[in-house]
N, C-alpha and C positions, 0 to 999 in steps of 0.2 A: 703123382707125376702127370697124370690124363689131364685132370683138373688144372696144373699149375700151367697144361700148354693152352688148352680153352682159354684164360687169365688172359695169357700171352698173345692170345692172337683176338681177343676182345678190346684189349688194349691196342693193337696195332691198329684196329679197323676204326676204332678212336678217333686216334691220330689222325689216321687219314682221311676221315671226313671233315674233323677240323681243317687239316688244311686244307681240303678241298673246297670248306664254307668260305674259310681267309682268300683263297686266290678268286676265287666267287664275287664276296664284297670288294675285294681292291679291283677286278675286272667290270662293277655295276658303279664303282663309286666317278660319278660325277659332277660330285657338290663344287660348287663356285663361289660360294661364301666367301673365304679367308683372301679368293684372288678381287671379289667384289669389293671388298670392305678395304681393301690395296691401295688400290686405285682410288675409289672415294676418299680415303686418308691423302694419299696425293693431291687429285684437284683439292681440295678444300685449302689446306696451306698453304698451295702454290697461291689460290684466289685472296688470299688471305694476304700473302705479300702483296699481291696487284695491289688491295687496296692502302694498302702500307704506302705502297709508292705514290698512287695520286695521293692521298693526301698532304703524303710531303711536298708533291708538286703545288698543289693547291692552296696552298698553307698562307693568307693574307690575299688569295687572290680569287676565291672561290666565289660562286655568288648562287647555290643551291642550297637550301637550310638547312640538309646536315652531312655531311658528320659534322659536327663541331668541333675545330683542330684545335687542341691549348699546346702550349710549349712553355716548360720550363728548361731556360738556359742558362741559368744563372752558376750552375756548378759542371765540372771538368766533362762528368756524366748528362749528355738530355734526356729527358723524357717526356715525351710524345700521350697524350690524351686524344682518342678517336671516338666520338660520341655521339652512337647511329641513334639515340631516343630510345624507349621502350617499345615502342611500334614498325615494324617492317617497316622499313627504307628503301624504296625503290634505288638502289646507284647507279652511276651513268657509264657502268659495265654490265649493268641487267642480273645484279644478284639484289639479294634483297639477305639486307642485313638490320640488327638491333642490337642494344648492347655498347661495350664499350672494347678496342684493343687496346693495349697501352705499347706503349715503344720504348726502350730503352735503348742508347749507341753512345761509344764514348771519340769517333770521330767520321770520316766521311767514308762512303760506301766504297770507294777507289780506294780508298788508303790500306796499305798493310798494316796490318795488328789491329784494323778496326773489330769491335763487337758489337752486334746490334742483337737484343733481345725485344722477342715480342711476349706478349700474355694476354691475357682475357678476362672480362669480367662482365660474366650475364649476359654473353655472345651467342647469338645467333647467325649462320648463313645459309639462307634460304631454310628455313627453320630446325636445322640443323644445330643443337646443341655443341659446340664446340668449346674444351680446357684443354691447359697442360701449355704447353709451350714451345718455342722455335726460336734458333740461336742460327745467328749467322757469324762466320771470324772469317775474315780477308788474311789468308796463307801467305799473300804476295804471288811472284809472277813464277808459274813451275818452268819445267825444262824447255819448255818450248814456247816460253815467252808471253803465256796466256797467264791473266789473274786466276786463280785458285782459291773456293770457296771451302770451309768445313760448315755443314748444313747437318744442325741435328733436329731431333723433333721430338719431341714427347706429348703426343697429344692422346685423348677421347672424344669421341663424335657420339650424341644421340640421338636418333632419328624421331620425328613428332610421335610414333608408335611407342616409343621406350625404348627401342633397341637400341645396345651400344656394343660400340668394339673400340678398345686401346690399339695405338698403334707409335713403335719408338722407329726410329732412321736415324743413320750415320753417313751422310754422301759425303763426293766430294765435288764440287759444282766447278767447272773450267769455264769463262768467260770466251768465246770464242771469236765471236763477230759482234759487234756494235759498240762495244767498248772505245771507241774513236767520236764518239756523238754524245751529244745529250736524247734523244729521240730513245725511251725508253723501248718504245714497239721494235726496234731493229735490235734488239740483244737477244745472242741465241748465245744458250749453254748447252755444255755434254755434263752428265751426271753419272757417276758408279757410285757404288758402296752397297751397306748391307740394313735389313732392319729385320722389326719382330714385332708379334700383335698379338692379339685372344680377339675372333671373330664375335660377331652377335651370336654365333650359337655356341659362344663358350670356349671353341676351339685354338691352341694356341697354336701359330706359324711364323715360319722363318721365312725369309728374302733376300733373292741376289740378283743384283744386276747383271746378268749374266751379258748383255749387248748392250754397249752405252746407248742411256735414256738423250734423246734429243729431247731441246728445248725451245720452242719460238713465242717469245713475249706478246710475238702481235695474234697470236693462234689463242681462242679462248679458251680449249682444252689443255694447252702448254705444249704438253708432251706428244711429237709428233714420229716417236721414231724408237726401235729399240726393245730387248728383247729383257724380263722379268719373271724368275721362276720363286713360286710361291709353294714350300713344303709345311703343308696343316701336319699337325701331332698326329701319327698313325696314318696317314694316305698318301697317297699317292703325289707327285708333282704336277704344281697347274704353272706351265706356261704362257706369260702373257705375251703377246707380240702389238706392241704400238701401233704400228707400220709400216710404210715406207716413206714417211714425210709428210702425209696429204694434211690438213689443218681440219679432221673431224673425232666427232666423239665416240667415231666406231672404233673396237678390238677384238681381238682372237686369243678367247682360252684355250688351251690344249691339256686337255685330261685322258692319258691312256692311250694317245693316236687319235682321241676324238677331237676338234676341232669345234669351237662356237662361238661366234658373233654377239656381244653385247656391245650393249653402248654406256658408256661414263655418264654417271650420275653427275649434280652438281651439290 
C-alpha cells in the first residue's frame, strides 16, 4: 500500500512538471515563421497579378524586350503566354522576374461568371521559386452593390537557399473604389476568408482574416490595412496587424502579448 502511494504521488509530480515545461515552451515560444512565410505567400501573388495586368495592358504596345506577351484568341477560352527569358528581368515595377506565367480567362475581368486562371512555368520572382496556382471568378455585384471576387490560391515559393513553404487561400475580394476608371492604380479591395500552409520549417498552420485585409493597387506592398491571425500546429497565435493604411512594408506580429515589427519581404 506505502509503495503503491510513493507510485501515486511520483506520478503526480510527473505530470506537473510536464505541464509546467508545456506552459514554459508556449510562454518562450516566439517563432514567426508560419506568420513570415503568410505574408511572403501574399505579396508574391498579389505581385504576380500586378504583372498579369501590365502585361494585358501592354499587350501590342509595349516597347521593352520582355516579357514577350503571345495571345491565343482563337477559341471561347484565351490564353495568355508571359515570357520573362531565362535570365532575371529587371520590370518596370522593380521586381525581377524569369520564366514564364501563362494566363487563362474565358471573358473580361468586369463580367460576371468570368474565370481567369493563372500558372507557372520555371518562374522566378525576385529569385523566388514560385508553382501551383491562382483562380480568380467574378461573383457579380454583392449586397451592397460592389463586384465580388472568389480568389483561391494554391501555391509553393522556394527561396534561392532551398527553403520552401506551401501555402492554399480561399478569399473573398469586394471591388470597392475605382471600379468606375480604367486607371488600374486607383482600385482598392477589402479581402476576408480563410487559408492554410506547412511553413519552411515543416510546420503546418491555419489563417483567418479576422479584420478585413485593405487593398490599394497603387501601394507596392498591396495590403495596407487589417488584422490576420496565424495558428501554427501546436502553438500559440500569431497576430498580424497590417496597419492603419500608411503605404509600407512595415508589420506587427503578436505572439503571447508580445509585440514585433517586421518588414514584408518581396
Amino acid at each position: 500500500m506505502k509503495n503503491s502511494k510513493i507510485v501515486s504521488v511520483v506520478i503526480l509530480l510527473i505530470i506537473s512538471l510536464l505541464a509546467f515545461s508545456c506552459k514554459k515552451d508556449r510562454e518562450l515560444d516566439q517563432d514567426i515563421t508560419s506568420a513570415e512565410d503568410q505574408t511572403q505567400g501574399e505579396m508574391s501573388f498579389d505581385l504576380v497579378y500586378s504583372a498579369v495586368n501590365e502585361s494585358v495592358e501592354d499587350l501590342g504596345l509595349k516597347k521593352s524586350p520582355y516579357p514577350i506577351v503571345s495571345l491565343d484568341s482563337a477559341q471561347g477560352i484565351k490564353t495568355m503566354k508571359i515570357d520573362y527569358g531565362t535570365v532575371n528581368y529587371l520590370c518596370k515595377d522593380g521586381q525581377l522576374r524569369r520564366g514564364i506565367i501563362w494566363v487563362k480567362w474565358n471573358g473580361a475581368y468586369r463580367n460576371p461568371g468570368t474565370l481567369i486562371e493563372i500558372s507557372f512555368e520555371n518562374f522566378y520572382q525576385n529569385n523566388m521559386f514560385i508553382e501551383g496556382k491562382k483562380s480568380i471568378f467574378n461573383a457579380g455585384l454583392n449586397l451592397m452593390g460592389h463586384t465580388s471576387f472568389t480568389i483561391e490560391v494554391d501555391g509553393k515559393i522556394t527561396s534561392p537557399s532551398a527553403e520552401t513553404f506551401t501555402w492554399k487561400s480561399n478569399r473573398t475580394r469586394v471591388w470597392i473604389a475605382g471600379d468606375k476608371t480604367t486607371n488600374r492604380l486607383d482600385d482598392v479591395y477589402e479581402i476576408s476568408g480563410t487559408g492554410s500552409g506547412i511553413n519552411r520549417k515543416g510546420i503546418s498552420f491555419q489563417s483567418t482574416i479576422t479584420q478585413t485585409l485593405r487593398v490599394l493597387n497603387s501601394c507596392e506592398y498591396k495590403i495596407v490595412s487589417g488584422i490576420l491571425e496565424i495558428s501554427p500546429e501546436n502553438k500559440l497565435v500569431r497576430t498580424i496587424n497590417f496597419g492603419s493604411g500608411n503605404c509600407d512594408r512595415l508589420i506587427t506580429v503578436t505572439v503571447n502579448g508580445k509585440t514585433r515589427t517586421i518588414e514584408r519581404r518581396k
